[in-house]
C-alpha positions in Angstrom: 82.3 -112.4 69.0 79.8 -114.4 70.5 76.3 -114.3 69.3 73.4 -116.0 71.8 69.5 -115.9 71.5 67.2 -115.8 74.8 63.6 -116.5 74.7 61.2 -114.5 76.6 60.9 -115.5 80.4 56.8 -116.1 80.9 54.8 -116.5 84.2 51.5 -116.5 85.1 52.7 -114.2 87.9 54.3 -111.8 84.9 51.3 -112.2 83.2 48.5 -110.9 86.0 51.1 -108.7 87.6 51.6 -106.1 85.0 55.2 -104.5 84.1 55.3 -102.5 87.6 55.2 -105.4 89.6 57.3 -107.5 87.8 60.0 -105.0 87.4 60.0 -105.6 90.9 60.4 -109.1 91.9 62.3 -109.9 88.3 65.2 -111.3 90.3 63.1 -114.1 91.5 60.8 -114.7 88.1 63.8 -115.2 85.8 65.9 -118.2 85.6 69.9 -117.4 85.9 71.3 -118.1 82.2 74.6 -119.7 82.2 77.2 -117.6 80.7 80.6 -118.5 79.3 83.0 -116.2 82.1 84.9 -113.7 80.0 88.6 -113.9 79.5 90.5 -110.2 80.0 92.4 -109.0 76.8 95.9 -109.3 76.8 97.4 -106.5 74.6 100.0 -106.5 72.6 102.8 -104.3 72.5 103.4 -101.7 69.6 106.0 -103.1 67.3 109.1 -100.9 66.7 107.3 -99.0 63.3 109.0 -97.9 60.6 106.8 -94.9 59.1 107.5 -94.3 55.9 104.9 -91.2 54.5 107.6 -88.2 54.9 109.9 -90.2 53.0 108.2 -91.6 50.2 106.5 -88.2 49.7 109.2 -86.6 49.5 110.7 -88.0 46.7 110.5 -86.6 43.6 109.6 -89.7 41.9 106.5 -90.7 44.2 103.9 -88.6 42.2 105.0 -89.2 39.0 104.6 -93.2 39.8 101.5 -92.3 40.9 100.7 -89.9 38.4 101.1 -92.9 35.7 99.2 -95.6 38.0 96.1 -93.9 38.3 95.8 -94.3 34.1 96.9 -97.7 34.1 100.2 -97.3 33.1 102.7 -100.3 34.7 106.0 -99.1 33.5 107.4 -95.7 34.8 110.8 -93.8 34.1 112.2 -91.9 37.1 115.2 -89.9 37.1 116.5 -91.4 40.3 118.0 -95.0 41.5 115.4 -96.6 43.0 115.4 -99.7 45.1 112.9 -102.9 45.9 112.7 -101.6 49.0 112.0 -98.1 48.1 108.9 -99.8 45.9 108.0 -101.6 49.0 108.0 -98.8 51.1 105.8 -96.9 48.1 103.3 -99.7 47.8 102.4 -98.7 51.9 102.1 -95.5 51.2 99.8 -95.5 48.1 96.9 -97.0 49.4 96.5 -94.0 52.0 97.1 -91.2 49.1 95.5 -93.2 46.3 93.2 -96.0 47.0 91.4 -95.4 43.5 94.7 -96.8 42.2 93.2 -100.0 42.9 94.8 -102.6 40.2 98.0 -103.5 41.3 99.2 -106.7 42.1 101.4 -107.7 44.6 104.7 -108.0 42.4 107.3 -105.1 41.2 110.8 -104.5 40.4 112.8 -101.9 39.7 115.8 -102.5 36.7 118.6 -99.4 35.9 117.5 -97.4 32.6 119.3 -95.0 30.6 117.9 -92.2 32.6 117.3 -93.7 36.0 115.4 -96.5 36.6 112.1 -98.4 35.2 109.9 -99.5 37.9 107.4 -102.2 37.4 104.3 -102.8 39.0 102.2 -105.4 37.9 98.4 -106.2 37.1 96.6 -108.0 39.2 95.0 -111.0 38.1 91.8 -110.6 35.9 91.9 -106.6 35.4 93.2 -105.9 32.0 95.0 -102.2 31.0 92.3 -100.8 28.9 89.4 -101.3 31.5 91.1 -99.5 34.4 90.4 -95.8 33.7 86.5 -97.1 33.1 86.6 -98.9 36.5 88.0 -95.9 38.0 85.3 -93.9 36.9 82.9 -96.1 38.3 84.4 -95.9 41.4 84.4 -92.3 41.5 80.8 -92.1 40.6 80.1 -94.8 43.6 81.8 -92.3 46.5 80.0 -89.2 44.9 76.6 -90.8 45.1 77.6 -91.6 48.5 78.2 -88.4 49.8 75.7 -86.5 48.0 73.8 -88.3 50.2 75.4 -87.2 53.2 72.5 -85.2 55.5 72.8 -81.4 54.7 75.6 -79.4 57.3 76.4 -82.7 58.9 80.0 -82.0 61.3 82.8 -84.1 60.6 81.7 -86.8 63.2 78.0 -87.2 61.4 80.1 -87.5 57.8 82.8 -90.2 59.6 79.5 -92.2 60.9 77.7 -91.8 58.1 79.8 -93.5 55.4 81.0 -95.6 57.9 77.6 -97.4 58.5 77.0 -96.8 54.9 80.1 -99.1 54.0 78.9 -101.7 56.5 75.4 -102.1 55.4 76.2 -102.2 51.6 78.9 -104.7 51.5 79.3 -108.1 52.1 82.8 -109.7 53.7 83.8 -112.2 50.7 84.7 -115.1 52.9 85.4 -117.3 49.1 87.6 -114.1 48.0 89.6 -114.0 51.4 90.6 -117.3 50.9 92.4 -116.7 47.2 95.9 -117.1 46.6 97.6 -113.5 45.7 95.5 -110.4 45.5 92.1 -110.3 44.0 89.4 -107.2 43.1 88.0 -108.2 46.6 90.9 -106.9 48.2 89.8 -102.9 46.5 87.7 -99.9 46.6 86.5 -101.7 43.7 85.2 -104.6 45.2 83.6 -102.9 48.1 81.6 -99.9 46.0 81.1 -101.1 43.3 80.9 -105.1 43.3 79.6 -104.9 46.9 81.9 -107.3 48.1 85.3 -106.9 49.9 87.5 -108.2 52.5 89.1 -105.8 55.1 91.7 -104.4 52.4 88.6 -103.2 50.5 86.3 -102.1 53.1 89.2 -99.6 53.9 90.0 -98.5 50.6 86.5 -97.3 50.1 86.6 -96.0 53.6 89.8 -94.1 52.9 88.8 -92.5 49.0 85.4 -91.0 50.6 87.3 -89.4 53.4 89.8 -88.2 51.1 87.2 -86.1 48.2 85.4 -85.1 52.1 88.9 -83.4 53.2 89.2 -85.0 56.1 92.1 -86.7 57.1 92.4 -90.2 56.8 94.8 -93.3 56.5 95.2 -97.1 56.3 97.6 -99.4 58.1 97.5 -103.3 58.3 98.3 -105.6 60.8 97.7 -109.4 62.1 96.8 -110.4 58.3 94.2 -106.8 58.2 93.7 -103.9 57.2 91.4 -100.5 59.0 92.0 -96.8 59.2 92.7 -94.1 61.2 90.4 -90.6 60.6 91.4 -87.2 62.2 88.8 -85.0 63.8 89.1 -81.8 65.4 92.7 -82.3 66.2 92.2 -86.0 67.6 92.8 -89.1 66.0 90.6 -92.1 65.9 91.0 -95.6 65.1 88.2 -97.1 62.6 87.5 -100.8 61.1 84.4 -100.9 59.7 85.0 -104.3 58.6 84.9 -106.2 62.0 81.9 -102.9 62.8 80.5 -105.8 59.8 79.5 -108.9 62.0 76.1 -108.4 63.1 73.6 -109.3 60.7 70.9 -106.8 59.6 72.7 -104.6 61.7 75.7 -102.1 61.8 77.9 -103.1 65.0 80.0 -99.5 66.3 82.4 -101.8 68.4 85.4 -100.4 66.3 83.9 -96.7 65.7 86.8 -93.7 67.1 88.5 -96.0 69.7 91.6 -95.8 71.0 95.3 -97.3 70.2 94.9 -98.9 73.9 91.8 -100.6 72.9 92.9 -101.4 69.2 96.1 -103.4 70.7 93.6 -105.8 72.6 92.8 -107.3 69.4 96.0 -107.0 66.7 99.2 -105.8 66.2 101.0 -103.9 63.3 103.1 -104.7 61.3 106.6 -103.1 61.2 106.2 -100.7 57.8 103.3 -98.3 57.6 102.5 -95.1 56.1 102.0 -93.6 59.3 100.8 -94.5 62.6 99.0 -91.5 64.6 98.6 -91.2 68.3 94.9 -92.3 68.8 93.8 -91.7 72.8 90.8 -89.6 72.9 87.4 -90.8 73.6 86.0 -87.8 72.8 84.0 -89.0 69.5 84.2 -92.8 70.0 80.1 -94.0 69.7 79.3 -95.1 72.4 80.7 -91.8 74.5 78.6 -89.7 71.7 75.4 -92.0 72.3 75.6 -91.8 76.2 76.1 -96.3 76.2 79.8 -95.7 77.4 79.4 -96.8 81.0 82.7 -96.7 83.2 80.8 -98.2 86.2 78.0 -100.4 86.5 75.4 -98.0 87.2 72.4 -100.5 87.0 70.2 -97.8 86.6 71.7 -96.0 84.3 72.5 -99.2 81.9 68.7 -100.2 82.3 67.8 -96.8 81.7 69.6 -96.6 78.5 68.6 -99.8 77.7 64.8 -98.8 77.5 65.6 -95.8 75.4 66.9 -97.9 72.8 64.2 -100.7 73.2 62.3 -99.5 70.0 65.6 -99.9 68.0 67.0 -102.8 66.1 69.9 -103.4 68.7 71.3 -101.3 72.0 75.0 -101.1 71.4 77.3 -100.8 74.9 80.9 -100.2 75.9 82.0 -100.5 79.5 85.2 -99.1 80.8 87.3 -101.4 82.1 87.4 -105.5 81.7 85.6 -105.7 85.5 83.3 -103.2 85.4 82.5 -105.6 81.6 82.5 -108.5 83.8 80.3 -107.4 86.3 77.6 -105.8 83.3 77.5 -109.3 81.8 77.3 -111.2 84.8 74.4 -109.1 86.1 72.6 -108.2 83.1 72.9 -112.1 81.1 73.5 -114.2 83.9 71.0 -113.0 86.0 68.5 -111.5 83.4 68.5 -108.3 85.0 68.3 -106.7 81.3 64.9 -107.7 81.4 64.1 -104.9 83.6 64.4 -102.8 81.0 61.2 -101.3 80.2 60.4 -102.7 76.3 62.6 -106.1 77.2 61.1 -107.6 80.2 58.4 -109.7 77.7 60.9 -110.2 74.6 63.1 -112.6 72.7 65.8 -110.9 72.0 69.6 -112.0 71.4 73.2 -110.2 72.4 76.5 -110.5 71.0 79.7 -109.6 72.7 83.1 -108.7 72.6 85.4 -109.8 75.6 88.3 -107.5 74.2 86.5 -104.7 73.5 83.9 -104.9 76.8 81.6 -104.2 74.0 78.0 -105.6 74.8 75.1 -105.6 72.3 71.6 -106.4 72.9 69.5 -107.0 69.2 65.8 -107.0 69.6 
């Protein structure tokens, strides 16, 4: 993301002439600000995926792991031959069916037992057995307060956007956590509602347990060193990350609210084993289509128009439709200042951050 500040543009001409006037001869008033050109995305390809949720949820096993995980309990007996791999394959899985089950570390193992085999999962550093079904309480308590605060017969959409922008303004990306060999609390639904501080791991946990107790449908899968989620809405799947929707300050960013696989691939890739892995092409509920900023040609007065409606806002989110039609926005509106044409914008400072790969453009006041 880039992030740039420009100061008001002041003339005694501007001054005397009144808005009218100078909405008129702006072109001529307002220097040209020299932009770095934008680069267009080059996507990457969708990795052959092995989804493994049928599989794992079949087995009889699955819920009687989990069944003893959500109490704490490390050690399990299952009446089957289970494999590392088969653990691995589990581990993917859990954190869409159970991300309250937040205290695992990153080692397991699986031995043969009388009966089957014992499967081991260990702790992760600095959570001790007799404080996890207390923690898990408290996060509980966290995602009902959340949603009881969820606006009265809000639609699925409102709920999605609601704890999504809740998550983002309540939680702080712990850059010093990120940075810590092997998993830490930052990396859970723990760290994000209750310690207010999380990496992307977390952000999506907490994402993914509030969707859960709302019924709607909801998953996780990781990629490029990351994690986001995918949310289902009246038969369409979304992609959500609220965790880069996390990089404006003072401000919730909906760069990454119900987008498309097309536009996800333009900034990651996945890795090979996931729980599952929807089809995600509808724009049908993305933000900026709900919000009327999704512009898929550079209408100037349309985009100005918008523009001045959200002048009295903290920030004027856009999304443009294609890399040129992006191009020729930025161009246009911050190289040659024609944003200030906008009624509420010809006279400020304001700044804009945008987001080449995303043709994402956001104007903060």
């Amino acid at each position: 993301m880039k992030f740039i500040k420009l100061m008001a543009a002041a003339t005694a001409m501007s001054v005397l002439s009144g808005c009218s006037v100078l909405s008129s001869i702006t072109d001529n008033l307002v220097p040209t600000n020299e932009i770095e050109p934008p680069v267009a995305p080059v996507a990457n390809e969708m990795p052959n995926i092995q989804c493994v949720r049928d599989e794992v949820q079949g087995w009889d096993w699955y819920e009687m792991l989990c069944l003893n995980l959500q109490i704490g309990e490390r050690k399990t007996i299952v009446h089957d031959k289970v494999r590392n791999d088969d653990i691995k394959k589990v581990l993917a899985q859990i954190d869409t069916d159970y991300p309250q089950i937040f205290w695992i570390g990153n080692s397991y193992s699986s031995e043969v037992a009388t009966d089957g085999s014992a499967v081991r999962i260990a702790c992760m550093d600095g959570v001790e057995k007799e404080d996890i079904p207390g923690m898990i309480e408290e996060v509980y308590a966290a995602a009902e307060k959340i949603i009881e605060e969820i606006p009265e017969n809000s639609s699925d959409y409102e709920k999605v956007l609601f704890v999504h922008d809740y998550i983002v303004n309540s939680t702080e990306y712990d850059y010093v956590g990120a940075m810590k060999s092997g998993k830490d609390i930052c990396h859970t639904v723990y760290g994000c509602l209750i310690n207010g501080e999380a990496v992307c791991s977390g952000y999506a946990a907490a994402f993914q347990l509030i969707m859960n107790m709302l019924g709607i449908e909801c998953g996780t899968c990781t990629g490029s060193n990351h994690a986001w989620n995918y949310v289902k809405i009246d038969g369409e799947y979304y992609w959500i990350d609220t965790t880069w929707d996390d990089n404006i300050k003072n401000n919730v960013n909906h760069t990454y609210f119900m987008i498309t696989t097309e536009q996800l691939l333009n900034t990651r890739t996945f890795d090979t084993i996931q729980g599952y892995v929807p089809e995600c092409d509808s724009m049908e509920y993305n933000y900026f289509v709900q919000n009327g900023g999704y512009f898929e040609t550079y209408d100037e007065d349309a985009i100005l128009s918008y523009i001045s409606e959200n002048a009295d806002n903290d920030v004027c989110e856009l999304m443009f439709g294609s890399f040129e039609v992006y191009e020729e926005a930025l161009n246009n509106l911050i190289g040659k200042s024609k944003v200030r044409k906008a009624e509420g914008v010809d006279n400020s400072e304001f700044s804009y951050s945008r987001e080449d790969e995303m043709f994402t453009l956001s104007i903060v006041f």
